[in-house]
N, C-alpha and C positions, 0 to 999 in steps of 0.2 A: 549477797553473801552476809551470813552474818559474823560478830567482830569477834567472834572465839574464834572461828574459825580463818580469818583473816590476821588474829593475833599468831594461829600457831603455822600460819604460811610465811608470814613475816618473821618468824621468832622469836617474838617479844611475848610478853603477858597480858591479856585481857584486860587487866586493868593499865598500864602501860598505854596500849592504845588507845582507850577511855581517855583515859588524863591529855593525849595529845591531839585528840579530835574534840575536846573541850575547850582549849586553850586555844586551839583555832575555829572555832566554831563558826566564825565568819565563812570560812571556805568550804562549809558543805549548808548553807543554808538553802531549803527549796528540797521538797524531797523527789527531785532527780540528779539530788547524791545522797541521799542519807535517812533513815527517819529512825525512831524508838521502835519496837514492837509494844503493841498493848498487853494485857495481859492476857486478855480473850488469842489474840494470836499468838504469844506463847504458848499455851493451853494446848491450841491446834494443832501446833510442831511438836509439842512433848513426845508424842506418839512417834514424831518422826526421830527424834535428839535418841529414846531410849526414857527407860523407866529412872522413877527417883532415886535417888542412892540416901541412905542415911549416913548421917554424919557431916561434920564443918566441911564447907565447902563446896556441896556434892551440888546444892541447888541455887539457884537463881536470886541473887540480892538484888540485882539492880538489873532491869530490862536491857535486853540486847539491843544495840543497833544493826540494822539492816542496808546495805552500802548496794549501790545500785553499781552499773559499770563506772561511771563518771565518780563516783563515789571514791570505787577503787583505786583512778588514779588519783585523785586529790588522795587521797590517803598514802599516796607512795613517796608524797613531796611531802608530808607533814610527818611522819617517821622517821626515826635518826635512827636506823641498824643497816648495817648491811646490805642484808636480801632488799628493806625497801629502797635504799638509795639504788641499788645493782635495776630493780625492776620502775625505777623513775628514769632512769638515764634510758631504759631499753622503750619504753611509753615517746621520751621526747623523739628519740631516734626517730620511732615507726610515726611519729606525729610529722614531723621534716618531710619523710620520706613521701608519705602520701601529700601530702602537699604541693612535693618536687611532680608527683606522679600528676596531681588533680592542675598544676600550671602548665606542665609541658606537654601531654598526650595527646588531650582536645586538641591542639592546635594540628599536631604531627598527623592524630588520625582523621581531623578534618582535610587535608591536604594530601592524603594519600586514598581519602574518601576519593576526591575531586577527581583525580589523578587515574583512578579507575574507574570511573563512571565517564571520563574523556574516551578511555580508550577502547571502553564498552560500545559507545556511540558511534566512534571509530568503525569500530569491528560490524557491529548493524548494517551502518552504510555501505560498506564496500561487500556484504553479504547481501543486503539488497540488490546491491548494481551486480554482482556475482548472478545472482536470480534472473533479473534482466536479461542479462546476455544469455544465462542458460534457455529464456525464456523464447528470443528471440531464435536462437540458433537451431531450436526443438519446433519453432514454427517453420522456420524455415525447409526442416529435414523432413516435417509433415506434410507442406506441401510436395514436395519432390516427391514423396511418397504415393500422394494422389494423383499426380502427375501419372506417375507411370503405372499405377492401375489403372487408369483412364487410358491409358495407350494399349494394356493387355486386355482392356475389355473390348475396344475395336477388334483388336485382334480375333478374338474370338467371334465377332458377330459377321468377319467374313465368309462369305459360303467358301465351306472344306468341301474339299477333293471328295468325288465320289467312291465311298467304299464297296470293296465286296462282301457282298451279301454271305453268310455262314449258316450251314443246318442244310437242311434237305428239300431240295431243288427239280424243280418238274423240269423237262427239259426246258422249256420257252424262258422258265426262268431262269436258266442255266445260261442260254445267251445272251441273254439282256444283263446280266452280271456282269457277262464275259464283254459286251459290247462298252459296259460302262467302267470296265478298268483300262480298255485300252485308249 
């Protein structure tokens, strides 16, 4: 972001927060917090900022600085207004916070990791053995099964009863029918 536009989120003046990232200049050295824009990269943004204005004030004296995120907070602890102090305290908080989060969670969800992956293993094994028995008990009922098709196929290979003969009969084979139901 740049420090106009971070002057007028903080509600100070442009120069104001000039003067106080100056005086601490130590705290944004390294430009992943901070650096000048050239003039070539002002140039570039123009287009983006809007056209020149004539008259005191309207244009550019002294090159903008450009605040990366890390930028933005060091800037929140170097400001003496309100809004930054209000948005320094809300920075530490959320700093504490993940913190509390990045000490204690690994540990929690590594042991709740554990914790179901026991009883995952659990569950396999006695699904396995559940298989087993299914598997045992299915051979079992297969054999009985061929069992007694084996007993209904004797059955049939014994000679059956002689039947009578149906349709249209000369006499001779009239009693020879007759001889073979009696």
């Amino acid at each position: 972001m740049l420090d106009f536009d971070l002057a007028a989120q903080y509600g100070i003046e442009t120069a104001q927060l000039k003067r106080a990232v100056r005086r601490n200049i130590a705290r944004f050295e390294g430009e992943d917090f901070m650096f000048e824009l050239t003039k070539n990269e002002l140039d570039s943004l123009r287009c983006q900022i809007g056209i020149l204005n004539k008259g005191r004030g309207s244009n550019f004296k002294y090159m903008p600085f450009a605040f990366t995120e890390l930028g933005v907070a060091m800037l929140s602890s170097v400001l003496n207004s309100e809004v930054a102090i209000g948005v320094n305290r809300k920075i530490m908080r959320a700093f504490v916070f993940v913190r509390h989060i990045a000490l204690s969670a690994p540990i929690d969800k590594t042991s709740q990791i554990e914790h179901e992956l026991r009883e995952l293993k659990q569950y396999i094994e006695e699904t396995f053995a559940d298989y087993n028995d299914i598997n045992e008990e299915t051979r079992a009922q297969l054999e009985q099964i061929n069992q007694i098709l084996a007993a209904m196929q004797m059955q049939n290979h014994l000679p059956a009863k002689p039947r009578r003969k149906i349709g249209f009969f000369t006499e001779e084979q009239r009693r020879n029918n007759e001889d073979m139901i009696e």
